[in-house]
C-alpha positions in Angstrom: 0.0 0.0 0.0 2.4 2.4 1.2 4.7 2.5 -2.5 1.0 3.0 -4.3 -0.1 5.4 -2.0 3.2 7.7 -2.6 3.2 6.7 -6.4 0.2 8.2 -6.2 0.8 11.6 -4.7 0.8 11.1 -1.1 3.5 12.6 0.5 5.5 11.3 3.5 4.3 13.6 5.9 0.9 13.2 5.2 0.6 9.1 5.4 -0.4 9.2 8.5 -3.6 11.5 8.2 -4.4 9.5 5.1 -3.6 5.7 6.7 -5.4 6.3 9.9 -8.6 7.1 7.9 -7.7 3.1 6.8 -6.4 2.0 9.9 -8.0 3.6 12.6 -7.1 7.0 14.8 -5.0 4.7 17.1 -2.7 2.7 14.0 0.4 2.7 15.0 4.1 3.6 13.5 2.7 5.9 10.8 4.9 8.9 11.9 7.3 10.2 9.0 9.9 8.8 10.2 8.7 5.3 10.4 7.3 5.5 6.7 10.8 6.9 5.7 12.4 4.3 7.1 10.5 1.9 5.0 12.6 3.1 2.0 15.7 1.8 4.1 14.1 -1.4 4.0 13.8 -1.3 0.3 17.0 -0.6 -0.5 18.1 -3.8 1.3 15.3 -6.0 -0.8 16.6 -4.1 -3.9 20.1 -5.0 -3.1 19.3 -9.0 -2.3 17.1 -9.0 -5.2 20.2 -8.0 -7.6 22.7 -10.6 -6.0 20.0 -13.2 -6.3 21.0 -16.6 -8.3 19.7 -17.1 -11.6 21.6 -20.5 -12.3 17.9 -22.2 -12.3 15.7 -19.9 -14.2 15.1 -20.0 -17.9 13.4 -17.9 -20.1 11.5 -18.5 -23.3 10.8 -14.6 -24.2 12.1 -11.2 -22.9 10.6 -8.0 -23.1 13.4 -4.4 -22.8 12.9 -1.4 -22.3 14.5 1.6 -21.1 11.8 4.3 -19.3 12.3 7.8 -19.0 10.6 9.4 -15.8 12.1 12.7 -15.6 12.0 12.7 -11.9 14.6 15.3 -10.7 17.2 12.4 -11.8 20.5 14.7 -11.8 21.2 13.2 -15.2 17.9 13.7 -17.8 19.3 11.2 -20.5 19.0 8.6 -17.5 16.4 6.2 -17.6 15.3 3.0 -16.0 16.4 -0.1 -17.5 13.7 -2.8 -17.3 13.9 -6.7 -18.7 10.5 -9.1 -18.0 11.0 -12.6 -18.8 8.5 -15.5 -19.5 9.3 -18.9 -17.8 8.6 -22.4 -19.3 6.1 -22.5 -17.1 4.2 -19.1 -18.9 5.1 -17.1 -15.9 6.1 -13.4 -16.7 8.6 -11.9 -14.3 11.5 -8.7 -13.4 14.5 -10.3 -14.6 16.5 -6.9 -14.3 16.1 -3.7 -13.4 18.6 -0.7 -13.3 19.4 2.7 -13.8 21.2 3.3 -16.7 21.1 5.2 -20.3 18.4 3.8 -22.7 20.5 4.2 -25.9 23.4 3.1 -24.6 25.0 0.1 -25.8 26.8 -0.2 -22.7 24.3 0.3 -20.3 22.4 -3.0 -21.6 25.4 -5.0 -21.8 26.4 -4.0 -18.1 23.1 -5.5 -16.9 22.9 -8.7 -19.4 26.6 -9.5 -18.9 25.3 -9.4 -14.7 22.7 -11.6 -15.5 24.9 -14.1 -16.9 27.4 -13.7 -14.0 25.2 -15.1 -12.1 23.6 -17.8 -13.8 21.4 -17.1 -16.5 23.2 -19.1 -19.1 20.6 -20.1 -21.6 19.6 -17.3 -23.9 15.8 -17.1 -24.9 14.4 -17.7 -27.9 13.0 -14.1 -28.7 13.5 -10.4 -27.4 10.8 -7.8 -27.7 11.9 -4.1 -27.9 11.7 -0.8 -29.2 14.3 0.2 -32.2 17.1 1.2 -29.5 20.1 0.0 -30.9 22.1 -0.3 -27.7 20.0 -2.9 -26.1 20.3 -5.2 -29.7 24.0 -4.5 -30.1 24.6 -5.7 -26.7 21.8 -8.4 -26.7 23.6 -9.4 -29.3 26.9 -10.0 -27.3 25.4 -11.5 -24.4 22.8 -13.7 -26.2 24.0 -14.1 -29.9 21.0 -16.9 -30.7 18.2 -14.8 -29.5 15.5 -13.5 -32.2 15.1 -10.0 -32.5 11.2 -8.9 -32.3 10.6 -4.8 -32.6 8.1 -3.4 -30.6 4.8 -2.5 -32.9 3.7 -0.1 -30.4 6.7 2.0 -30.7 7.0 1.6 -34.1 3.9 3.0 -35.3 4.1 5.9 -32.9 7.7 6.7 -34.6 6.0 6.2 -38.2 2.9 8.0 -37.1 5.5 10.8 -35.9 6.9 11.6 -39.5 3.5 13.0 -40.9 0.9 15.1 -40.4 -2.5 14.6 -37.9 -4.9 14.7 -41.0 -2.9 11.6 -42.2 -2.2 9.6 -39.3 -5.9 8.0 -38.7 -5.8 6.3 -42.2 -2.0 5.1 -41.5 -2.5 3.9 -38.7 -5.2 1.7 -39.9 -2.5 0.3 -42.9 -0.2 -0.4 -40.0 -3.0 -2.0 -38.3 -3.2 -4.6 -41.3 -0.1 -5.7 -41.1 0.6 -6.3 -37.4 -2.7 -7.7 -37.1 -2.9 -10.1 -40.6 -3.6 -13.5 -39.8 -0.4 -15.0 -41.7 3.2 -13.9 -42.8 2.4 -13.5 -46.3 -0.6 -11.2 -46.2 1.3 -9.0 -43.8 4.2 -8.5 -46.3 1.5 -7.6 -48.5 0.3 -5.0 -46.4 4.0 -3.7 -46.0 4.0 -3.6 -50.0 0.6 -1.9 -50.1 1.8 0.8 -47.1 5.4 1.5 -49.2 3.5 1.7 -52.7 0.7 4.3 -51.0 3.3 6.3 -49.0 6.2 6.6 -50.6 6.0 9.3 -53.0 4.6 11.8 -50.4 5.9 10.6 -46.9 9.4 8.9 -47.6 10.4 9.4 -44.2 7.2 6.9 -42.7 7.5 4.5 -44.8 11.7 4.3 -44.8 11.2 3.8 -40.7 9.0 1.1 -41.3 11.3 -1.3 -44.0 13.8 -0.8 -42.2 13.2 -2.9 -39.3 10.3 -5.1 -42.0 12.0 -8.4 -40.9 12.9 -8.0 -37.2 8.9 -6.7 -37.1 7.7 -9.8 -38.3 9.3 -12.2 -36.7 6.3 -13.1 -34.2 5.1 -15.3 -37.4 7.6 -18.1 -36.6 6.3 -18.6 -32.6 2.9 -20.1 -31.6 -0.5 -17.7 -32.3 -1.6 -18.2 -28.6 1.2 -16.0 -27.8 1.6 -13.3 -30.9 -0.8 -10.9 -28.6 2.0 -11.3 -26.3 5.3 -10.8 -28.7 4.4 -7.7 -30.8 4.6 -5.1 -28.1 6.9 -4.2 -24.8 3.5 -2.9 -23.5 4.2 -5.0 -20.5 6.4 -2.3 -19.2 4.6 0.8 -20.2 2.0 -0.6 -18.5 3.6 -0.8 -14.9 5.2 2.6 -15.5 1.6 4.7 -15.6 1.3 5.2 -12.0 4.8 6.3 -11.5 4.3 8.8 -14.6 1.1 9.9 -12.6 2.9 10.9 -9.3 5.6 12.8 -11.0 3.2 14.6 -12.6 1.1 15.3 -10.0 4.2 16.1 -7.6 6.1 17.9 -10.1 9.2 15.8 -10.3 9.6 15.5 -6.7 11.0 11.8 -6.4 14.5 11.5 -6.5 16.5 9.2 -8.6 17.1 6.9 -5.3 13.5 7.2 -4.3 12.0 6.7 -8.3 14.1 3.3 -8.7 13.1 1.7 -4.9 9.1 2.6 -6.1 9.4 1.5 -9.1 11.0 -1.5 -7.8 8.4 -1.7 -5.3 5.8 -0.8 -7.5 6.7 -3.6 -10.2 7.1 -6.0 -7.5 3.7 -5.7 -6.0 2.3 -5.8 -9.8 4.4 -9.0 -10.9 1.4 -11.0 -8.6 -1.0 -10.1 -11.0 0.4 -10.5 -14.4 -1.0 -11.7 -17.1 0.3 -15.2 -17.6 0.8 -16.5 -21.3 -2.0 -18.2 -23.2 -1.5 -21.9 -24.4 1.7 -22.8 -22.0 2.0 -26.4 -23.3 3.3 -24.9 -26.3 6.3 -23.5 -24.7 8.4 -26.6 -24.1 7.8 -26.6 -28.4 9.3 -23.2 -28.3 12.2 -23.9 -26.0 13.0 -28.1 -28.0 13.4 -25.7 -31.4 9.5 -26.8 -33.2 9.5 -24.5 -35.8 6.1 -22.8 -36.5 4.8 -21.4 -39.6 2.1 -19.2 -39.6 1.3 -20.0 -36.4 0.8 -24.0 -37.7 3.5 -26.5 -36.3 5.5 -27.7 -38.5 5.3 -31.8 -38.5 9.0 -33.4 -39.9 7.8 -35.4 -42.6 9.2 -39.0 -40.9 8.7 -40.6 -44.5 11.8 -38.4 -46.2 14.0 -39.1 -43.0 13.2 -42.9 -43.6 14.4 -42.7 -47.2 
């Protein structure tokens, strides 16, 4: 309660007016003091949490992201570095979480390069993120047989970004076609329709589209149960709302130590509730290499292997 209740404007000296309404007149240890302290005892979870072992856990897909906040962090290019991860199991959970600088190459491979140091060994089968390039160079490096997936929510606001309002309605609906199209060939079709519409007029949409056309698509090759799940890092945006909302409302008033213990706090209170992947018995496909083709299995044929 008490990292929702800040996140969401209440400040520390005024938890205990607003708890005791909760609690009862007579609650005790809601003094400033006691609620600051609390952050103490965050720090400590934080620091556990970021030593824990990792030498057991696997994961099939992995979301990135790097989230701005502009909460009176001393540095504005600074940014929180989030990674959730889906176990075998369909489970989605904070794999890593760190301050760093969200087009930095350096500042992902610092926290995957930690992640392997202490345990997690087997890279997944596909990452979902926005066009930053740090976070695929260094990917890359760390996990060299991981897919590449770009966000579709980032990439039509960037395309959407390029043109005028009057366009962007009708646009937005040809993006729609192609993220949405039922099988691999009728979205390149879309893409081919979208270039051959746009590409006279707004060159600069349409180049920031093809350019990532492959990486985009690459949801086609893993089970439909889970596409809803693979084209979007919406997962993090999600969990970052509320924090948006308090430095809103507060004017920027969290400090960088304070913003990344809520958000940690925040994030681990939301982790119990969700969403877990649809059709989990196809993830031990994903993870023994089944190949998947338009969101159909694809069966060896055992009668060519005979021969």
């Amino acid at each position: 309660m008490i990292p929702v209740l800040y996140l969401r404007g209440i400040s520390t000296g005024d938890f205990q007016e607003a708890l005791s309404a909760l609690l009862g007149k007579d609650a005790p240890n809601l003094s400033p003091s006691v609620i600051a302290g609390l952050k103490a005892d965050w720090q400590v979870e934080y620091e556990r949490w970021q030593r824990r072992d990792l030498s057991a856990r696997r994961y099939v897909y992995i979301w990135a992201d790097g989230v701005y906040l502009q909460a009176r962090m001393e540095d504005h290019s600074e940014c929180m570095l989030v990674l959730i991860g889906t176990t075998p199991e369909g489970k989605k959970e904070l794999i890593g979480f760190q301050v760093g600088v969200r087009e930095s190459a350096q500042s992902w491979r610092e926290l995957l390069i930690d992640l392997r140091q202490r345990g997690l060994r087997i890279a997944p089968q596909l990452a979902i993120g926005d066009g930053a390039l740090g976070f695929w160079k260094a990917l890359d490096e760390a996990f060299p047989g991981t897919r590449h997936q770009r966000c579709w929510c980032h990439k039509v606001s960037n395309v959407l970004d390029k043109v005028a309002k009057s366009v962007q309605g009708p646009m937005k609906n040809d993006l729609r076609n192609i993220y949405l199209a039922p099988h691999r060939a009728e979205a390149e079709t879309a893409i081919d329709v979208f270039v051959e519409k746009y590409h006279v007029k707004y060159e600069r949409a349409v180049e920031c589209l093809i350019k990532d056309r492959h990486a985009l698509l690459a949801f086609f090759d893993f089970p439909a149960e889970h596409w809803i799940h693979l084209r979007s890092s919406n997962p993090i945006e999600s969990v970052f709302a509320t924090v948006r909302h308090r430095t809103v409302r507060t004017k920027g008033s969290l400090s960088q130590q304070t913003a990344k213990l809520m958000v940690f706090k925040l994030i681990d209170a939301a982790s119990k509730t969700w969403r877990r992947l649809k059709s989990t018995n196809q993830l031990p496909k994903v993870i023994a290499g089944v190949k998947f083709i338009d969101k159909i299995e694809v069966i060896p044929n055992t009668e060519s292997h005979a021969a």
